[in-house]
C-alpha positions in Angstrom: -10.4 -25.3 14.7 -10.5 -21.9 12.8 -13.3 -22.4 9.8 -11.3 -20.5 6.9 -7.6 -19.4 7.3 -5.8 -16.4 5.5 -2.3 -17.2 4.4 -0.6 -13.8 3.6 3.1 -13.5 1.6 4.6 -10.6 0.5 7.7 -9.4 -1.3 9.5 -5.9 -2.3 12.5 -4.7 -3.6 13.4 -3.6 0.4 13.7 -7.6 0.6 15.5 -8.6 -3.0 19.1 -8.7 -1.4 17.8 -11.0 1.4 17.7 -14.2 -0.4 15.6 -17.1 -1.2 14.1 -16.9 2.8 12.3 -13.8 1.9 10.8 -15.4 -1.5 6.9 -16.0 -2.2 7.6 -19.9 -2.3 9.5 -20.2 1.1 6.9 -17.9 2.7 4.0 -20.6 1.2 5.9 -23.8 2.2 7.0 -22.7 5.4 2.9 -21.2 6.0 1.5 -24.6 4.8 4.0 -26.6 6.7 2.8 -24.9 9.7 -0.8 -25.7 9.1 0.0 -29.6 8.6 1.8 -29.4 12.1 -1.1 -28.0 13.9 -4.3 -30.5 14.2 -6.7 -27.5 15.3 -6.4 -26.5 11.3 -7.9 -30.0 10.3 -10.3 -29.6 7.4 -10.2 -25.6 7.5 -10.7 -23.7 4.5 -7.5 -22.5 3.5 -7.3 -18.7 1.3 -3.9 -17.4 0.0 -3.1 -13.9 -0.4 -0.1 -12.4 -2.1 1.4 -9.3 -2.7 4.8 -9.3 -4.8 6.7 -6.0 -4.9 4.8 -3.9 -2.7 6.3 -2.2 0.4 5.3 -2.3 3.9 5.6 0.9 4.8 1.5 1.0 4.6 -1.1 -0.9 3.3 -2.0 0.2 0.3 -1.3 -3.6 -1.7 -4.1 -5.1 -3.5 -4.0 -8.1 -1.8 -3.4 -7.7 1.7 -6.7 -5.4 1.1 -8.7 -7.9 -0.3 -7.6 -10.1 3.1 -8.6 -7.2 5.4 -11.9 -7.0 3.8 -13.1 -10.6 4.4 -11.7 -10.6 8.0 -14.0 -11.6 10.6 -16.6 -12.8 7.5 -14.9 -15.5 6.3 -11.4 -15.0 7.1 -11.5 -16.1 11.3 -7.5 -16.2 11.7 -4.6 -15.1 9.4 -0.5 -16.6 9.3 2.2 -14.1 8.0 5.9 -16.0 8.2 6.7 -12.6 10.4 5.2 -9.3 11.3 7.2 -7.6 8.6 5.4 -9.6 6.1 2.4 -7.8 7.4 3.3 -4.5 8.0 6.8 -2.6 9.0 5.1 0.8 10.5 4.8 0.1 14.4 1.5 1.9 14.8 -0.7 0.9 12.0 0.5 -3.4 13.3 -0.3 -2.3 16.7 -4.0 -1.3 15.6 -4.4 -4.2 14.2 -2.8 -6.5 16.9 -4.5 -4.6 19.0 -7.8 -3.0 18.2 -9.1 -4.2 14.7 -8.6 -8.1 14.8 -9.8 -8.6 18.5 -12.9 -6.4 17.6 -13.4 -8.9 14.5 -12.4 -11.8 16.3 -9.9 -12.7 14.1 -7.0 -14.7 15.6 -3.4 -13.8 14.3 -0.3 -15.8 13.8 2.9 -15.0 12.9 5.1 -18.3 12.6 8.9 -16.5 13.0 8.2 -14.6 16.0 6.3 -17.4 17.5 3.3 -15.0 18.1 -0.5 -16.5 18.0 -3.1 -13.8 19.4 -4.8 -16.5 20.9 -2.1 -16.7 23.8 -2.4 -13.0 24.4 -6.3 -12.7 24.7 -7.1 -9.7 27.0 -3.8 -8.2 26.7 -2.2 -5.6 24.1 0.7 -6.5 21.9 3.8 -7.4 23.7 6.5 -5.2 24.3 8.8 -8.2 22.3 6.7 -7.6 19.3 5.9 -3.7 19.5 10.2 -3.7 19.4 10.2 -6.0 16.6 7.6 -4.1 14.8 9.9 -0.7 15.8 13.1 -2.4 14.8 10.6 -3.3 11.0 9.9 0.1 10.6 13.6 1.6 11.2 15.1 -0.5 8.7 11.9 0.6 6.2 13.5 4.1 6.8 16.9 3.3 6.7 16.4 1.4 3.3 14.1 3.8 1.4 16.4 6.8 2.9 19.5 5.1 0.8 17.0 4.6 -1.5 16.6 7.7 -1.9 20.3 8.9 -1.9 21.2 6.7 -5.2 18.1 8.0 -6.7 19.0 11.6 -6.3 23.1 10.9 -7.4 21.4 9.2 -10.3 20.0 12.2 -10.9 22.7 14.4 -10.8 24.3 12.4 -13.1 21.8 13.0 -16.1 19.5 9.7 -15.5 16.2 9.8 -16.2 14.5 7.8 -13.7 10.9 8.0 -14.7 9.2 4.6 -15.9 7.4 6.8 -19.0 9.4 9.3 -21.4 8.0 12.4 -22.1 6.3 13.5 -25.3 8.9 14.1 -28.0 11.1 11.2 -26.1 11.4 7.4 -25.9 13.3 5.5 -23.4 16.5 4.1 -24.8 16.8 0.5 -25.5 20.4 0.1 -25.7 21.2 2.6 -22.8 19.4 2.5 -19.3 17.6 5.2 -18.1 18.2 7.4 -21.1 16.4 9.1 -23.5 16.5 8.7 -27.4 14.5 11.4 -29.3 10.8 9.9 -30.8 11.1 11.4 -34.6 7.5 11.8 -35.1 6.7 13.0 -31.9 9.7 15.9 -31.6 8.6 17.0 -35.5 5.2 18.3 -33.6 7.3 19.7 -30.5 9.4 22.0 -33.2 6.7 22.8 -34.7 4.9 23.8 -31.7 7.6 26.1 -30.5 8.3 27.9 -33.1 4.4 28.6 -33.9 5.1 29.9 -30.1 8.0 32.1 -31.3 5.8 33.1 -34.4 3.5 34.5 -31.5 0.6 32.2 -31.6 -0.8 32.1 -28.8 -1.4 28.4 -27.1 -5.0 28.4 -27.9 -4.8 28.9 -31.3 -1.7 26.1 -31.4 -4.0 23.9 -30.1 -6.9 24.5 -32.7 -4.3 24.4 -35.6 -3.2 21.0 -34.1 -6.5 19.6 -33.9 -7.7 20.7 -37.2 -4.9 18.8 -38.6 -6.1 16.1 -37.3 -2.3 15.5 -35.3 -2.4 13.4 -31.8 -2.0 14.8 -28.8 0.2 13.4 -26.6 -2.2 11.1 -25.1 -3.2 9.4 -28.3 -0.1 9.4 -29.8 1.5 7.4 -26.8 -1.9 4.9 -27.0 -1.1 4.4 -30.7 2.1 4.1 -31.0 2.7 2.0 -27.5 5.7 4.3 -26.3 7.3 2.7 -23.1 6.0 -0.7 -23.3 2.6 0.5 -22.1 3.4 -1.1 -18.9 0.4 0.0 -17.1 1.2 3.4 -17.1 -1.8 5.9 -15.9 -3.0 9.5 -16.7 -5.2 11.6 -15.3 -8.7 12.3 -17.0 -9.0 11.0 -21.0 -8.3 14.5 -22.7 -7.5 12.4 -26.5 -7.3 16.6 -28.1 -5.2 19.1 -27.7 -5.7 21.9 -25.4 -4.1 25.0 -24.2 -2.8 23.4 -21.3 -1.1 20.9 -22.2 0.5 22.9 -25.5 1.6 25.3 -22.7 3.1 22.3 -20.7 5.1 21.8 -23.4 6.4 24.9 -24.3 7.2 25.8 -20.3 9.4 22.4 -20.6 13.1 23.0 -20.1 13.6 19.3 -20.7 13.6 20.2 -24.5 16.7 21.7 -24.5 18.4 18.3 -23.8 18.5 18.8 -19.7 16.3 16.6 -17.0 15.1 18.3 -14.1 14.7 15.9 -11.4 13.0 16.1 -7.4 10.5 19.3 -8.1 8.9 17.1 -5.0 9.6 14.4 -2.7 8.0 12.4 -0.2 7.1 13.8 3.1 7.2 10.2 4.8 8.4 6.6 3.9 5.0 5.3 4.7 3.2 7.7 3.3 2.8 8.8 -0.6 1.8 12.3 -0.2 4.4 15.1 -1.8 5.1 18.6 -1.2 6.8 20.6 -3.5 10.8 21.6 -3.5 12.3 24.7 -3.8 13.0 25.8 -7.2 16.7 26.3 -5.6 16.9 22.7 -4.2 15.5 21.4 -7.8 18.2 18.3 -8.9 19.8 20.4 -12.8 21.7 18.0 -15.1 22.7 19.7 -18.6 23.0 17.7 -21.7 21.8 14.6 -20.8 19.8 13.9 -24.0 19.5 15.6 -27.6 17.9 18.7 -27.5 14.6 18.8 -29.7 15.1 22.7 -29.5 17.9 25.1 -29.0 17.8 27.2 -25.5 17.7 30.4 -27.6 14.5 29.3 -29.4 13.1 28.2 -25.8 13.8 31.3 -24.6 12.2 33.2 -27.4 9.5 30.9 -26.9 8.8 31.8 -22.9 8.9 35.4 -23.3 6.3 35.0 -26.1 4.1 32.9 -23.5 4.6 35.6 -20.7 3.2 38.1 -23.1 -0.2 36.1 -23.6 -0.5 34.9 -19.7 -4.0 36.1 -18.6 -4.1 39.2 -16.5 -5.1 38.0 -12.9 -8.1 39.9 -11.6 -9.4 39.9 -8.3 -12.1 37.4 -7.6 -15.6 38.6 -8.0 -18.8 37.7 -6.0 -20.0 35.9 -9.2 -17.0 33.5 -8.7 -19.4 31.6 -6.6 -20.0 28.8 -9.3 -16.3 28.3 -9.8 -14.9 24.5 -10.3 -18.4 23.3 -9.6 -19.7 23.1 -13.3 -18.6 20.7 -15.6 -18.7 19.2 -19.2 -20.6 16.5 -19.1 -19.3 15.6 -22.5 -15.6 16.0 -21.7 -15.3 16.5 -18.0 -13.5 20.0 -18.2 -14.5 22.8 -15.9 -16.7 25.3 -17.7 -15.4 28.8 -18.3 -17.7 32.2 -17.3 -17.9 34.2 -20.2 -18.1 38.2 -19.1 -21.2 40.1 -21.1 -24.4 41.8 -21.2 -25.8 38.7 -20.5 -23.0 36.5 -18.7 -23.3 32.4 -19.2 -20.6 29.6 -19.0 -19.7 27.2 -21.6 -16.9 24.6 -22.1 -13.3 25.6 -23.2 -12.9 22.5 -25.3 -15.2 24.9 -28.1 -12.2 26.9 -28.9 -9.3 23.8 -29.6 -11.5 21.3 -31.4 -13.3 22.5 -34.0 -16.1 19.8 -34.2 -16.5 19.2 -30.7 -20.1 17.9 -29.3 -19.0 20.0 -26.3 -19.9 23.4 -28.4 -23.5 22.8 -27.4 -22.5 22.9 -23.5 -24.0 26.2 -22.5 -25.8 27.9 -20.2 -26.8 30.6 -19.0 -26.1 32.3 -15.7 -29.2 33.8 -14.2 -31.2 30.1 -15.3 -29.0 28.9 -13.4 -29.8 30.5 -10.9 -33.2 30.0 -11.4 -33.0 26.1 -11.8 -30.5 25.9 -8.3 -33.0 27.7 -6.3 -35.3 25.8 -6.8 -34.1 22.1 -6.9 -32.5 23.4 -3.7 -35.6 24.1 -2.5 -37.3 21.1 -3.2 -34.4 19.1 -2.1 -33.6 20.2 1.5 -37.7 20.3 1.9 -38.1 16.3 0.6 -34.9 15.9 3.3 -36.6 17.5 5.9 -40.1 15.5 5.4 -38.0 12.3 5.5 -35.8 12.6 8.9 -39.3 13.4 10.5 -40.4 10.4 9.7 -37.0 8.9 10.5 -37.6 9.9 13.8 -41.2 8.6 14.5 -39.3 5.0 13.5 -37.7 5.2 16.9 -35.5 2.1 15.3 -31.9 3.2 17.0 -33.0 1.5 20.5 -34.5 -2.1 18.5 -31.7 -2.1 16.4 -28.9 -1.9 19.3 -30.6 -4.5 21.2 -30.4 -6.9 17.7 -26.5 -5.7 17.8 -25.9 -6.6 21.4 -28.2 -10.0 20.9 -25.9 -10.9 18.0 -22.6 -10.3 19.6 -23.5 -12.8 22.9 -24.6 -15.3 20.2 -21.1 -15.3 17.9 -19.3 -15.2 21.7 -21.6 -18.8 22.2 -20.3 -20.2 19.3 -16.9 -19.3 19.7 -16.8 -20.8 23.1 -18.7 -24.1 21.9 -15.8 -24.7 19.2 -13.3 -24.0 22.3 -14.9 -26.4 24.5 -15.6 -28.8 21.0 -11.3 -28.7 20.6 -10.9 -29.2 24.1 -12.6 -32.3 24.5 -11.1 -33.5 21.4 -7.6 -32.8 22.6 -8.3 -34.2 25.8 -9.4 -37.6 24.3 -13.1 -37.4 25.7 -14.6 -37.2 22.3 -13.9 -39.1 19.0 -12.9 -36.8 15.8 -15.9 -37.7 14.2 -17.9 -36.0 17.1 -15.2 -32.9 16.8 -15.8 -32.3 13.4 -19.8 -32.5 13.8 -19.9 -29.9 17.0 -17.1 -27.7 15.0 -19.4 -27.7 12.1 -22.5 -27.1 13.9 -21.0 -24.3 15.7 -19.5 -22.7 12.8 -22.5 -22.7 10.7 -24.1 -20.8 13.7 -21.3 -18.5 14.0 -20.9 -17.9 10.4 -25.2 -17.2 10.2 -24.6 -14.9 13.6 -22.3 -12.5 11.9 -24.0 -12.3 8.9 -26.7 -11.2 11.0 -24.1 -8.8 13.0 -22.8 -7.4 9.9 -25.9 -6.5 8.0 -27.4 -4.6 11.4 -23.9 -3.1 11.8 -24.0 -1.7 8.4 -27.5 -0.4 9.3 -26.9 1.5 12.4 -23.7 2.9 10.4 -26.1 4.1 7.8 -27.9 5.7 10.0 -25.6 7.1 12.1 -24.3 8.5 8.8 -27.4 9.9 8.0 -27.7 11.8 11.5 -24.2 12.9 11.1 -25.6 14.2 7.8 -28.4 16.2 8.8 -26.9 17.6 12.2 -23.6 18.7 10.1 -25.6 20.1 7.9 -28.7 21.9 9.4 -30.8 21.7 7.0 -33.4 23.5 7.9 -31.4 26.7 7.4 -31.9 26.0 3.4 -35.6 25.3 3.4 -35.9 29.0 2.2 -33.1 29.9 -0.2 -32.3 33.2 -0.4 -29.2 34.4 -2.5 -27.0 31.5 -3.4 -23.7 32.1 -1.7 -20.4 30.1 -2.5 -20.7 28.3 0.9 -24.1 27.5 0.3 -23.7 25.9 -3.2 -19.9 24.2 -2.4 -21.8 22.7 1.1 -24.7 21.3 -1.0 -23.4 20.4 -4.0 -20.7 18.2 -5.5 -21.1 18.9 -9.2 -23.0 20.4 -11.6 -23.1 18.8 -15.6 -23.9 20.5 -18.1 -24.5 18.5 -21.4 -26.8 20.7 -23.9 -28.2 24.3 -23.5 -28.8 25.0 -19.7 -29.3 21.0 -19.5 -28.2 20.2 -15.9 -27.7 17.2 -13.4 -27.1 17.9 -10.1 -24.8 16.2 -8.0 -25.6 16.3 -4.3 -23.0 16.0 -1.7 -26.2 14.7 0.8 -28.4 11.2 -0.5 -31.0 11.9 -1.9 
């Protein structure tokens, strides 16, 4: 008998024209039916995980996460209806079939395919159910390719697909996937272009904006709960305006009432990464929507804004703190300010006007100065420690405790075998069955405790090894000029929050 069982049911949108078989409910009735059939599940701890209109093309799903994480510790066997519940991409299954649950002596089931790992001890994954999976993973492709193809004549047709309108829009109610124009919202987008046709430059839009004391789009989409607020995310918490995102605005062709639609796609149906498209191949659809502004005043606008893009110069040897220093105030990256004495501050200073972030400075050659030496000190402390690290001489101890612990947990897994047998076989009462299952359980359960805390020792060291043999420290111990590789190898971050106040983020533990 298996001490706690993982019941896993999942559903997506791949599965809605499949019927009531496919549903959460039948997937729990048929999974507890199972159980009640089976006396070996007697008195087990039963856990139910669900995911409900997530693919499985991959495993990115909360729940089927939260499962993985507690297998082997509690979770000792997990029921799907079928393997497509689990997982439709043949080699990420296979792992698990094969590699991941034996290691963690979890014990699979899958009720449909009449599949229990247990029968196939010693052996990898069938070629009935490596088809299967094959067969799961093709019709994943085949589904999210036509997918795919209504998406894209929806596009061509003037839909906007998107879950969130764009600033100066709202999602209609009476019309699906169209766009109504937000009145509020599109007053600020005129405005802003024609300050742009004026020949303000973005910067100094942004300020004005600010100043006023007008939302950005951010804010205004918080307070005004645009789109239902249906869990929609952003990137970073920039609540002002800056000159990125007023240029954003003004580069936006959608203003002229046309959607542009697949400026990326998908490289793989199991995978979310993107690449970009063509500007050629880009999906075109004109007057779809009103048009906020005309396309001569958009076009006034863009040759305005080619007129104040930055000259590109070449990069410099003092580039070497780029991207590395930030706001700690804000989170933006601070800007190198070119003078007699050069020093970096934080861009924010020049859109809002009362900004805590106008006391982020500091200057260059203290930095410096204050690198070196915490460098220094560092990569010396580092040293002193992996030397004593080394006098330990723990790794041999701790793989003997490792090896100990495994035999053990192998013990008790064979004493709730032989505990089921004799049960089964009528030579012990259930009584006594329950008593030796318990017994051996506890033992097990206290065994892989054990195994799992010195597991997640030797990883930590291992990780530190790793650590100090990538790295070489001992190169650093005297720091000479700090170079770009130098810096971007030792250090994550630097924050900056008051004048040449800095915290230094490691990319090594400290």
């Amino acid at each position: 008998m298996m001490g706690t069982v993982a019941l896993y049911m999942r559903l997506s949108s791949e599965d809605a024209n499949e019927g009531e078989s496919f549903s959460i409910r039948n997937q729990r009735d048929l999974l507890h039916n199972f159980l009640k059939s089976r006396r070996e599940f007697d008195g087990c701890t039963v856990m139910e995980f669900c995911d409900d209109g997530y693919t499985g093309t991959n495993f990115d799903r909360p729940g089927i996460q939260k499962m993985l994480s507690m297998a082997g510790n509690p979770i000792q066997c997990i029921i799907v209806k079928d393997f497509s519940r689990f997982g439709r991409n043949l080699l990420d299954v296979g792992d698990y079939l094969d590699q991941i649950f034996p290691f963690l002596g979890v014990r699979f089931i899958a009720v449909n395919e009449n599949y229990d790992s247990k029968n196939s001890i010693g052996s990898s994954v069938s070629l009935d159910v490596s088809l299967k999976a094959m067969v799961y993973e093709m019709y994943s492709r085949d589904i999210s390719e036509k997918i795919r193809c209504v998406q894209q004549a929806k596009m061509k047709k003037g839909e906007y697909l998107c879950a969130i309108a764009f600033y100066g829009y709202k999602r209609s109610a009476a019309q699906k996937n169209k766009l109504e124009v937000d009145g509020k919202a599109a007053d600020v987008v005129r405005r802003i272009f024609q300050m742009a046709v004026d020949g303000i430059t973005p910067t100094q839009i942004a300020l004005r904006l600010n100043a006023e004391g007008i939302p950005s789009p951010l804010v205004y989409r918080r307070e005004n709960h645009t789109d239902g607020l249906r869990g929609w995310k952003v990137s970073g918490d920039i609540s002002y305006w800056t000159r990125e995102n007023v240029r954003r605005i003004i580069s936006d062709e959608r203003y002229t009432g046309c959607l542009i639609s697949r400026k990326r796609t998908t490289v793989d149906v199991s995978k979310k990464q993107t690449v970009k498209v063509p500007k050629e191949e880009w999906i075109v659809a004109k007057n779809t929507h009103e048009a906020i502004v005309t396309e001569e005043t958009y076009a006034q606008a863009q040759k305005v804004l080619k007129s104040c893009k930055r000259k590109k110069t070449p990069a410099k040897p003092n580039q070497r703190f780029r991207g590395l220093l930030k706001c700690a105030v804000c989170g933006r990256t601070l800007e190198r300010v070119i003078c007699k004495e050069p020093y970096f501050c934080c861009p924010t200073r020049k859109t809002v006007p009362d900004a805590l972030c106008r006391r982020v400075h500091v200057d260059e050659q203290d930095l410096e100065t204050a690198l070196t030496a915490s460098i220094q000190s560092r990569v010396r402390l580092l040293l002193e420690a992996e030397v004593e690290h080394e006098n330990e001489n723990l790794p041999d101890a701790l793989e003997k405790q490792i090896q100990e612990c495994q035999t053990a947990i192998s013990r008790c897994k064979a004493k709730q075998a032989d505990a089921f047998e004799d049960y089964a076989e009528g030579r012990i009462t259930r009584q006594e069955y329950l008593t030796r299952k318990a017994e051996a359980a506890r033992q097990h359960d206290d065994m892989t405790a054990s195994y799992m805390e010195l597991s997640a020792k030797r990883v930590e060291l291992q990780k530190a090894a790793n650590s100090a043999e990538k790295m070489d420290l001992g190169r650093y111990a005297c720091v000479g000029e700090l170079t770009r590789e130098l810096l971007t190898e030792l250090i994550r971050e630097i924050r900056v929050s008051g004048e040449n106040d800095l915290e230094i983020v490691w990319n090594f533990r400290e």
